[in-house]
C-alpha positions in Angstrom: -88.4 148.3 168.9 -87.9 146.0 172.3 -90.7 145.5 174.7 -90.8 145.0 178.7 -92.6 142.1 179.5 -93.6 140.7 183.2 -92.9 137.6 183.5 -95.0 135.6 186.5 -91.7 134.1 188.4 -94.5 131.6 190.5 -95.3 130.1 186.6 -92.5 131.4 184.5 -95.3 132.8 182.1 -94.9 135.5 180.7 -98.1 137.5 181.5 -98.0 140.7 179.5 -95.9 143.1 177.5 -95.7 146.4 176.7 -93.9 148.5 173.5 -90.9 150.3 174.7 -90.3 153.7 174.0 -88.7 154.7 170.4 -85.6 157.1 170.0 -88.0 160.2 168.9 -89.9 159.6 171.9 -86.7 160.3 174.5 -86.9 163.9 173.2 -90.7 164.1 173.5 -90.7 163.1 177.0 -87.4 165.6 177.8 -89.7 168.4 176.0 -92.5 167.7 178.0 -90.8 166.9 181.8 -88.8 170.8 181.4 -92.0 172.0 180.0 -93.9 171.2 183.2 -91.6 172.0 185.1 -92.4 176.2 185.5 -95.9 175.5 186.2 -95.3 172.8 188.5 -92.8 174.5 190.5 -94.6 177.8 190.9 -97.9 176.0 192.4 -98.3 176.8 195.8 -96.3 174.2 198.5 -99.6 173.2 199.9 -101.1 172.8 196.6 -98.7 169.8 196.0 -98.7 168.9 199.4 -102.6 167.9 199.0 -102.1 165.9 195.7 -99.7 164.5 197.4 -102.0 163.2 200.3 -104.8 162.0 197.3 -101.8 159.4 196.4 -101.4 158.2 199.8 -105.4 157.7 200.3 -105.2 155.8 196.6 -102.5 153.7 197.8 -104.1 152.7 201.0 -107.4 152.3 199.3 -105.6 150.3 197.1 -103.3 147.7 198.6 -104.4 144.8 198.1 -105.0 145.3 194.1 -101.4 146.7 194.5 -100.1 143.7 196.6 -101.3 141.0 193.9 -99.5 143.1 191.4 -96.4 143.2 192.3 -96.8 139.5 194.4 -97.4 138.0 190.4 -94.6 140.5 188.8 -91.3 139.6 191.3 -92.9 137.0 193.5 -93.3 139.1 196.8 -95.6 137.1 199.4 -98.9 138.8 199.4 -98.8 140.2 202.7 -95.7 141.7 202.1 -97.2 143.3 199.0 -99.7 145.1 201.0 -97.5 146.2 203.2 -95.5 147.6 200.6 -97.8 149.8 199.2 -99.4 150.9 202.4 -95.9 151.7 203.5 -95.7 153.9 200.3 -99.0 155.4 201.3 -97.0 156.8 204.5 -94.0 157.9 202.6 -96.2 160.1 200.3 -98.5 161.5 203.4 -95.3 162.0 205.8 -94.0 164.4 203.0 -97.7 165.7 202.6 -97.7 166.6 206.3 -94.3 168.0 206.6 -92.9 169.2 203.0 -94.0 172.8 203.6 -92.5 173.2 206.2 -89.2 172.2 205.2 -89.8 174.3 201.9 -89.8 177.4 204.0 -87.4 180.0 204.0 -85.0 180.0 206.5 -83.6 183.1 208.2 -79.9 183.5 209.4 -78.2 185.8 211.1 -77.8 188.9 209.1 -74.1 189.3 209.8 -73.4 193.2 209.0 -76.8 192.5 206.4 -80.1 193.7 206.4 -81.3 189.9 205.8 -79.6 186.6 205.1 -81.9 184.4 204.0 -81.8 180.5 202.6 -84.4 179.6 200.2 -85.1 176.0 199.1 -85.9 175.9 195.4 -86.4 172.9 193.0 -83.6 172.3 190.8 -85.6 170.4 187.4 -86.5 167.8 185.5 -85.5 164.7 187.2 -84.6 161.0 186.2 -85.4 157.9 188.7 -84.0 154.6 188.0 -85.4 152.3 190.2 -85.2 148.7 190.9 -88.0 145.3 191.1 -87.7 144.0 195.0 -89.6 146.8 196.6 -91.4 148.4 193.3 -93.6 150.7 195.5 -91.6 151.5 198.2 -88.5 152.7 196.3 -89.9 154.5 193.8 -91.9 156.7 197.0 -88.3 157.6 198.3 -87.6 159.2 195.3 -91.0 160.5 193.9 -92.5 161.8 197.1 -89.6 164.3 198.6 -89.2 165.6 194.8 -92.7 166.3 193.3 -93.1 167.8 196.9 -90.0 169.9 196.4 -91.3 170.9 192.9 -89.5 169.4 190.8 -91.0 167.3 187.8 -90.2 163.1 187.4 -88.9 161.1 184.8 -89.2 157.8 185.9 -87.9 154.3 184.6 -88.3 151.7 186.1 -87.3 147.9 186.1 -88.0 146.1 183.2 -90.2 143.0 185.2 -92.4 145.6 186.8 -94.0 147.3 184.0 -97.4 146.6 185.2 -96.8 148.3 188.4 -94.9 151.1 186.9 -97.6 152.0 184.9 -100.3 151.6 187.6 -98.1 153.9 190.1 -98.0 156.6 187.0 -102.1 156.4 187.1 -102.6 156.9 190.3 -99.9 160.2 191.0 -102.0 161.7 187.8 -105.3 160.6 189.2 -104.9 162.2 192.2 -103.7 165.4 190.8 -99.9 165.6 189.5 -100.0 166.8 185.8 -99.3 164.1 183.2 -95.8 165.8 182.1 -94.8 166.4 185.5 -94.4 162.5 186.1 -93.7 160.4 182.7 -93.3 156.7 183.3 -91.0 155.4 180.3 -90.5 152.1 179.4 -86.4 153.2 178.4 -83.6 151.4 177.5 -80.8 152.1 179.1 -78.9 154.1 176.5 -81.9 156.1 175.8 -81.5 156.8 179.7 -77.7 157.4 179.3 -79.1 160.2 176.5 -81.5 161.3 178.9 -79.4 162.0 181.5 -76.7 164.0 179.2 -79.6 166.5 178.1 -78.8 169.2 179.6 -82.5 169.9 181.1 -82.3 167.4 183.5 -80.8 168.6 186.5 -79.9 165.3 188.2 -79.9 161.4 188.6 -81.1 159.0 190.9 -80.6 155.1 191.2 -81.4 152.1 193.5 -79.6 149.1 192.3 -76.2 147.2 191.9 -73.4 148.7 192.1 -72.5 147.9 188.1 -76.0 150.3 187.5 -74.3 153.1 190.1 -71.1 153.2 188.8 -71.9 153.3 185.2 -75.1 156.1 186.0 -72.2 158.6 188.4 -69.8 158.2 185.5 -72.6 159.9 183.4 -73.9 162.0 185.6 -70.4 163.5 186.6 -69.3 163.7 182.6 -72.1 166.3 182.2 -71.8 167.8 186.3 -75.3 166.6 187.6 -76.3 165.8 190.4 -76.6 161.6 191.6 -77.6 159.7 194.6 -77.1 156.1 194.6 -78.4 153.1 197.1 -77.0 150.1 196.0 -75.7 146.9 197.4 -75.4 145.9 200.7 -73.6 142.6 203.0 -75.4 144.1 206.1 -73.9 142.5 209.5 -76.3 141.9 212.3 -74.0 141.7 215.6 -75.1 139.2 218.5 -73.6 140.3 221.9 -73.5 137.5 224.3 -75.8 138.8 226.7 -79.1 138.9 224.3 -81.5 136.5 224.0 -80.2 133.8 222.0 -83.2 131.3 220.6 -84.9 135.1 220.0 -82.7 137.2 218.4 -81.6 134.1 215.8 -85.7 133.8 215.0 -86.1 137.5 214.3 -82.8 137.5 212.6 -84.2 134.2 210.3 -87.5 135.7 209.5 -85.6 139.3 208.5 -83.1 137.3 206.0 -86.3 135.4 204.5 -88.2 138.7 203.9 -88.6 139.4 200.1 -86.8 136.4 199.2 -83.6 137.5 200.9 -83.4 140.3 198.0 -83.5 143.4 200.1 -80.7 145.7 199.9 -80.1 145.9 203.8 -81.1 142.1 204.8 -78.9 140.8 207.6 -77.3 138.9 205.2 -74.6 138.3 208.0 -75.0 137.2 211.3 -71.8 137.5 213.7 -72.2 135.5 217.2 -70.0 134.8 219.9 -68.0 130.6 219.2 -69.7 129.5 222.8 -73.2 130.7 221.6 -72.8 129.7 217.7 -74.5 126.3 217.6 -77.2 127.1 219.8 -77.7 130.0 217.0 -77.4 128.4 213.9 -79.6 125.7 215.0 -82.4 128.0 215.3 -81.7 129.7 212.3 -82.2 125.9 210.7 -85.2 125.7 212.4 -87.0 128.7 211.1 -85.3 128.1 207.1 -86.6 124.3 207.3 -89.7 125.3 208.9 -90.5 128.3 206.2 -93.2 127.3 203.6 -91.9 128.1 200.1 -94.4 128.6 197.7 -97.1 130.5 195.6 -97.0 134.4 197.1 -101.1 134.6 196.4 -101.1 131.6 199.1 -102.1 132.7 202.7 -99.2 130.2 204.0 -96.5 130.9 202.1 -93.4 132.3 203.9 -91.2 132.6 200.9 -92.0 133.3 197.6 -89.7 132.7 194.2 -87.1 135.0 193.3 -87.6 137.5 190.9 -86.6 135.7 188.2 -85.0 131.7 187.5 -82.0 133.4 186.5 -81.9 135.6 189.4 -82.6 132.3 191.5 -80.0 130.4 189.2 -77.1 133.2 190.4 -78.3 132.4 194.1 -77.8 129.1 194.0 -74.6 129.1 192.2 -73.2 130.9 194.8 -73.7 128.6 197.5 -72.7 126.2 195.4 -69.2 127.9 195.1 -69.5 128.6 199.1 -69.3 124.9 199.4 -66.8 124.0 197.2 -64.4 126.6 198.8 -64.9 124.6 202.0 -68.2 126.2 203.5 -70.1 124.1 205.5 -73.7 124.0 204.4 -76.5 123.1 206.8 -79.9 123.0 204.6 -81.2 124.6 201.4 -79.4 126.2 198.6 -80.7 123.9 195.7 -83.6 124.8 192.5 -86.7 123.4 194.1 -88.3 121.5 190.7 -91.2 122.6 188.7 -91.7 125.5 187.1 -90.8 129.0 188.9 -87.8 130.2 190.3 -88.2 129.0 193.6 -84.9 128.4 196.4 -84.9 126.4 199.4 -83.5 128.5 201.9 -79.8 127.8 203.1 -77.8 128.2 206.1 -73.9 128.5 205.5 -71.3 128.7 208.4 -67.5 128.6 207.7 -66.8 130.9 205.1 -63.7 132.3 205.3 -61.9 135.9 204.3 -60.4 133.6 201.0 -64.1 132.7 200.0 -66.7 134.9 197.5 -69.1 134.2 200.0 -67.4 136.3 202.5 -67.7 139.7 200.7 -69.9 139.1 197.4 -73.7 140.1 197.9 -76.0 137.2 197.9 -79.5 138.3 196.7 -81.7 135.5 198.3 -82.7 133.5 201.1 -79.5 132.2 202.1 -77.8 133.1 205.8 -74.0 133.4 206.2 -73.5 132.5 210.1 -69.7 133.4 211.8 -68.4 132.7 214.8 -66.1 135.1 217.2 -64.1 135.0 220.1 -64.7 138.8 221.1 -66.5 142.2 220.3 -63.4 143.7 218.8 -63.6 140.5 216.1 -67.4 141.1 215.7 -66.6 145.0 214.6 -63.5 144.0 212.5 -65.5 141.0 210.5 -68.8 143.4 210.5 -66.7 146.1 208.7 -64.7 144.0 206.5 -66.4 144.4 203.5 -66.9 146.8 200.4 -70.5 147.7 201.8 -72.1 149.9 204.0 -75.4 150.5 204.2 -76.6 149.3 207.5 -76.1 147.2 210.6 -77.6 145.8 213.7 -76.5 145.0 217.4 -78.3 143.0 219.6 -78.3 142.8 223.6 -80.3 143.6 226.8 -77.1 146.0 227.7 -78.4 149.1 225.6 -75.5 151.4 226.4 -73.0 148.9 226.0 -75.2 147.5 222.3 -75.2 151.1 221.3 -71.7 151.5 221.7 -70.7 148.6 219.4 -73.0 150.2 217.2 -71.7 153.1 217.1 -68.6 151.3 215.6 -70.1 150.3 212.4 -68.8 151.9 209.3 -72.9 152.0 208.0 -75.2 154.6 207.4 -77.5 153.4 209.5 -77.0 151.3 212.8 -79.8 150.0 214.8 -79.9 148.7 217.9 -82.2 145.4 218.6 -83.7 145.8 215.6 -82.5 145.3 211.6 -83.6 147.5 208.6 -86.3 149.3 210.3 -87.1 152.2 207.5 -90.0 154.8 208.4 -90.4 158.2 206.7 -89.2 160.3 208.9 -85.6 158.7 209.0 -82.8 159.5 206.6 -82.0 155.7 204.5 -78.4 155.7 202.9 -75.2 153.7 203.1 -71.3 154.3 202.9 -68.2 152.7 200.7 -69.7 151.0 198.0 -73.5 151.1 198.9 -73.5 154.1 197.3 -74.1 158.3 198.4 -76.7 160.5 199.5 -79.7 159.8 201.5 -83.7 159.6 200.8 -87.0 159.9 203.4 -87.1 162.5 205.8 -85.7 166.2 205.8 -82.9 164.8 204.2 -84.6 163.2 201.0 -86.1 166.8 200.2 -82.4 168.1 200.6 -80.5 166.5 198.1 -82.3 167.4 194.4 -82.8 171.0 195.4 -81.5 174.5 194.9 -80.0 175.6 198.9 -80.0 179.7 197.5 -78.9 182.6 199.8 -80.8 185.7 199.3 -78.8 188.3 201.1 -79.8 192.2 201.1 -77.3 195.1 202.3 -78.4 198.4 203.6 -77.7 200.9 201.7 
């Protein structure tokens, strides 16, 4: 039998490792996820609502322990970290505050009835598959809207972050959730395939590449269950050419070095107008060569290591490729030496519609910088990709920012701002960033049982 391990990506150690779960286990922990589930389900809305606020007081009590944790498993800078789990915290008390209320019954317009009534019930046992770059924060979107809606939580999660994994499942059963109502597993990923064919679990959801979606919907659609998916993203960030140049390119520098670069919805391409473009991408250089690269438990560090050297490896190889294609490369993009999987941070400008570079995700800390002649090219270029999860324009016109905005093929456009996710607003993309959405009224909405209850008079 395999085990996870966590490997430190700061030392390449590997720190500690834990025994994976054996085939008779899978049925054990299907047996016991539908077995909680009638209990679980039938407790009183504000019953769950309270354990749910326990977990957001243990994670905010918690954040720093939380923050080294996952700073040593993928390499997030420690501030980061703690603002990772304290944003989980508000995920799991936003839904704590406001799930009742969206649990209650809603009543219609009887249309020749006595009553026509919708009733939201929870659908089942459910399976999370959830990624390493935001190991709190992703695993919230899921677990919060769904133990709130009832439903009970089988939940594997990446291989690297077994240590938080397990600490997550500690604290949801400290402050209340019943141990078979929330099962951590350490799965492979045909024992998840298996999982997900049983016919007690009611549905599927996944954060990762697009490879991971594809293969988890054709699963889930064999056996007619229920998936939501937030993959990849390319995300464009727009620069009008009335903003604030030197400004917006720092804010848009310090966004793509966030996490590494390995967020999801990183403005992992910045599109500024040819009179405005040098002025841009030297302040993007600035900030990259300026950026401390180092150990995440470091106070000064700006930019950790990637998750992994492979991970880093892939990064790097793709610049690589950028250049030899005829991209122009301004700083970074090589293995820093030593031990770790640490990147310095790279600028690109000149990739071309005939280049990887130009539609491929790149998972790190590099910046792809284009140049236009007009807004119409700025939409076109923004949009010409597979992805589309979410996008950013920037300029002190708002109406005229908001209307370019509104041209984004993206689930979610923002306007002088990138990426901004709270839990109150609905986080999803379009094409191939996958389907469905997660936080807010909309999170509760998609693993649940919308059921009329409509009475006649006799």
């Amino acid at each position: 039998m395999a085990s996870f391990s966590t490997t430190n990506p700061t030392t390449g150690h590997t720190d500690q490792e834990f025994p994976a779960l054996d085939d008779a286990g899978v049925e054990q922990v299907l047996g016991r996820s539908a077995g909680a589930f009638p209990t679980w389900s039938a407790a009183a809305p504000g019953e769950r609502a309270a354990i749910l606020a326990r977990v957001a007081d243990a994670y905010d009590a918690r954040s720093e322990e939380l923050g080294r944790l996952i700073a040593t498993e993928m390499g997030k800078p420690l501030a980061q970290a703690i603002g990772e789990a304290e944003l989980a915290a508000s995920i799991y008390r936003w839904y704590a505050e406001h799930g009742p209320e969206l649990l209650q019954p809603e009543t219609l317009d009887p249309q020749g009835a006595e009553e026509s009534l919708v009733q939201t019930a929870p659908l089942g046992p459910l399976v999370g598959i959830m990624p390493w770059n935001y190991p709190y924060y992703q695993v919230a979107r899921f677990v919060a809207p769904n133990l709130m809606a009832g439903n009970t939580i089988i939940l594997k999660h990446a291989e690297i972050c077994a240590g938080s994994a397990q600490r997550m499942e500690e604290i949801l059963h400290e402050a209340g959730v019943p141990a078979d109502a929330y099962v951590n597993v350490f799965a492979s990923h045909e024992q998840i395939a298996d999982m997900i064919a049983d016919p007690r679990v009611r549905g599927v959801s996944l954060t990762g590449s697009e490879r991971a979606g594809a293969a988890v919907a054709e699963n889930a659609a064999r056996h007619l269950k229920k998936s939501v998916l937030e993959l990849g993203g390319s995300d464009p960030l727009i620069v009008l050419e009335d903003a604030d140049i030197a400004q917006v390119a720092r804010t848009a520098a310090t966004a793509r070095l966030s996490n590494a670069g390995q967020a999801c919805n990183s403005p992992k391409r910045m599109i500024v107008p040819n009179d405005r473009l040098d002025e841009f991408v030297a302040t993007v250089v600035e900030v990259f060569e300026g950026a401390q690269v180092g150990d995440p438990l470091d106070e000064g560090t700006d930019v950790g290591p990637l998750s992994s050297v492979s991970a880093r490896d892939t990064v790097a190889e793709q610049v690589e490729r950028a250049v030899e294609q005829g991209a122009t490369l301004h700083v970074g993009g090589r293995a820093l030496e030593g031990e770790g999987a640490f990147l310095q941070p790279a600028v690109l400008t000149g990739v071309t519609g005939d280049m990887d570079a130009y539609s491929e995700e790149i998972f790190g800390p590099v910046a792809v910088i284009h140049g236009v002649d007009s807004v119409q090219d700025a939409v076109e270029l923004a949009d010409d990709v597979p992805f589309g999860l979410s996008g950013s324009v920037w300029g002190t016109n708002l109406e005229r920012a908001q209307e370019v905005a509104d041209r984004l093929d993206v689930g979610m456009a923002y306007v002088n701002e990138h990426g901004t996710t709270l839990p109150g607003l609905p986080f999803g993309g379009v094409k191939r960033s996958g389907f469905g959405r997660e936080l807010g009224r909309w999170g509760m909405g998609e693993f649940v049982n919308v059921r009329l209850r409509r009475t006649a008079r006799e």
